[in-house]
C-alpha positions, 0 to 999 in steps of 0.5 A: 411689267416690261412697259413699267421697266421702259418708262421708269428707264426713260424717266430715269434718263431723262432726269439725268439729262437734265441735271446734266445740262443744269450742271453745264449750265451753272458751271457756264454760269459761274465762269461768266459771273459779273458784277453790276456797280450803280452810280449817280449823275452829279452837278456842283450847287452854289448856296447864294448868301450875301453879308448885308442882312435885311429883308428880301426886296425881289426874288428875280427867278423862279425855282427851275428857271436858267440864268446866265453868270451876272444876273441879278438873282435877288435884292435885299433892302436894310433901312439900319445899314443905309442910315450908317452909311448916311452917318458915315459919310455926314463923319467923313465930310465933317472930317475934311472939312476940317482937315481943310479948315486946318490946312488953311490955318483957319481957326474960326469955329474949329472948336465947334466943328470939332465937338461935333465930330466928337459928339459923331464919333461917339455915338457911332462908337456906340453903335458899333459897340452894341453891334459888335455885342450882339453879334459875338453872342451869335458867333458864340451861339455858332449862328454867324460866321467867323468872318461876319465877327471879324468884320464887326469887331474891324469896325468896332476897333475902328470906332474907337480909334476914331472916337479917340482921334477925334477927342484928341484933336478937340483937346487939340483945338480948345488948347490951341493949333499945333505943328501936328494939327493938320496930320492928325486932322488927315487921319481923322479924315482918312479914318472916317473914310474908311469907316464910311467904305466899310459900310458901303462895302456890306450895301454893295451886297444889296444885289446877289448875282449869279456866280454861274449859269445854271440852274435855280434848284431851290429858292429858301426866302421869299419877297418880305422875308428876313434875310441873316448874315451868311443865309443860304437865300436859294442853289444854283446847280451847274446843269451844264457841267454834270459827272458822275459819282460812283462808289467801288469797293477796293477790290473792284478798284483794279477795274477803274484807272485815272484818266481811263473810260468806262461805259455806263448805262442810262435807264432814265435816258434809255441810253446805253454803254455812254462813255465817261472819262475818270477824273477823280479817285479817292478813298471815302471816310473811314465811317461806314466804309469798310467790309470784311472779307470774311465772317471771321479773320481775313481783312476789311476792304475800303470804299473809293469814290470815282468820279467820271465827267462824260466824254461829249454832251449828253442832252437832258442828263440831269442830277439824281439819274442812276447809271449802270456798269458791269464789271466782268470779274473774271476777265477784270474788264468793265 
């Protein structure tokens, strides 16, 4: 009976003695409470699209494949827009032609160089017209940008002056020269010009180049494909340039000041306390943002975006890779 008294008595104290050290330690453990906040490494993408639509001539790069700022990254060929700029520029020689035809007061076939500028000017009138249709029904259908209405809309006004202009300078000639011949002469010319250098303009798009070195992260179209105005054709990331994005809510913002360092772990890289540097703090959207602090009543907590550029080269960070900090919340340093 003793023997049974001794080893419920030593159970008992050793029972005891292990609640005691779990309460020490759980009290040890809440003094020490920290807070893991998991980031993203970033870098900023530029969609390569261009104004001339057409079908894509070469694709020069590979999805995966450096380039340097200036390389020819794509070319597009539009047989439609080369054939204006050839009709553009036949107006604008037929124009100072007879610009300088006027200047030298001559009078020989001036009716009949200004009929055929005429004639010129209102098929291209008609051209631009059924562009400019077509393309405010896309604009209406949100397809094409804003910009690309406006260009065609420019030209399309531009038709129309021209045909006007060089329908008066035909009164003009069947009436007989005038004092304002060789100024109205002039404006045709310049206007054809212009139309011309507009044309020219949307050719000058035929080659897309790289804004950036970086990195082809995505190739859209294809050798053959149709290319539209404003098409996204491929994504060049800026890899040399990448930071890092983390989401904190406010009450946790007291940790994180601008300009400040703060040290971050790398799984992918196997790196540890990597130093970045905050340039940005700003408050995220009001959707999907906000937190109670209580289950009923208290208040709801913002979410802040904190960017962070690190503080010298870290070879092979790349986007997507996941970064670590741990705040200490007692002691409110990171």
């Amino acid at each position: 009976m003793k023997t049974s008294n001794k080893i419920l008595f030593t159970a008992f104290i050793v029972i005891l003695v292990a609640l005691l050290i779990l309460s020490i330690l759980g009290i040890f453990l809440m003094n020490e409470k920290y807070v893991v906040l998991q980031g993203q490494i970033e870098a900023e993408e530029y969609n390569i699209s261009g104004l001339l639509p057409g079908r894509i001539d070469n694709v020069y790069v590979k999805k995966g494949e450096h380039v340097e700022e200036g390389d020819t990254l794509v070319h597009i060929v539009s047989k439609e827009i080369i054939a204006e700029y050839e009709a553009q520029k036949a107006l604008e020689n037929a124009a100072f032609l007879q610009s300088e035809k006027i200047d030298a007061g001559s009078r020989k076939q001036l009716i009949s160089i200004a009929k055929e500028l005429w004639d010129g000017t209102k098929a291209d009138l008609k051209l631009a017209k059924t562009t400019y249709v077509r393309i405010k029904a896309l604009y209406d259908d949100s397809i094409v940008s804003m910009q690309r209405k406006d260009e065609v809309e420019a030209i399309y006004k531009s038709a129309v002056a021209a045909e006007r202009a060089a329908y008066y300078q035909y009164q003009i000639a069947t009436e007989g020269a005038q004092e304002q011949d060789k100024a109205s002469a002039k404006a045709m010319a310049v206007a054809a010009q212009n139309n011309s250098e507009v044309v020219k303009a949307l050719l000058n798009d035929a080659k897309l180049t790289s804004p950036i070195s970086g990195e082809v992260a995505t190739i859209a179209l294809n050798k053959g494909e149709l290319s539209s105005i404003g098409t996204p054709i491929m994504t060049i990331i800026d890899i040399e340039n990448p930071y890092l994005v983390l989401n904190v809510r406010e009450d946790l913002l007291y940790n994180f000041k601008m300009g400040n360092d703060i040290l971050c772990d790398i799984p992918a890289l196997a790196l540890k306390n990597v130093p970045f540097t905050i340039n940005y703090i700003s408050p995220l959207g009001s959707f999907a943002t906000w937190k109670a602090t209580k289950e009923s009543g208290g208040y709801d907590l913002r979410t802040f975006e904190i960017q962070a550029v690190p503080k010298y080269k870290i070879d092979n960070l790349r986007p997507g890779m996941s970064a670590l900090i741990q705040l200490g919340i007692e002691n409110g340093g990171c």
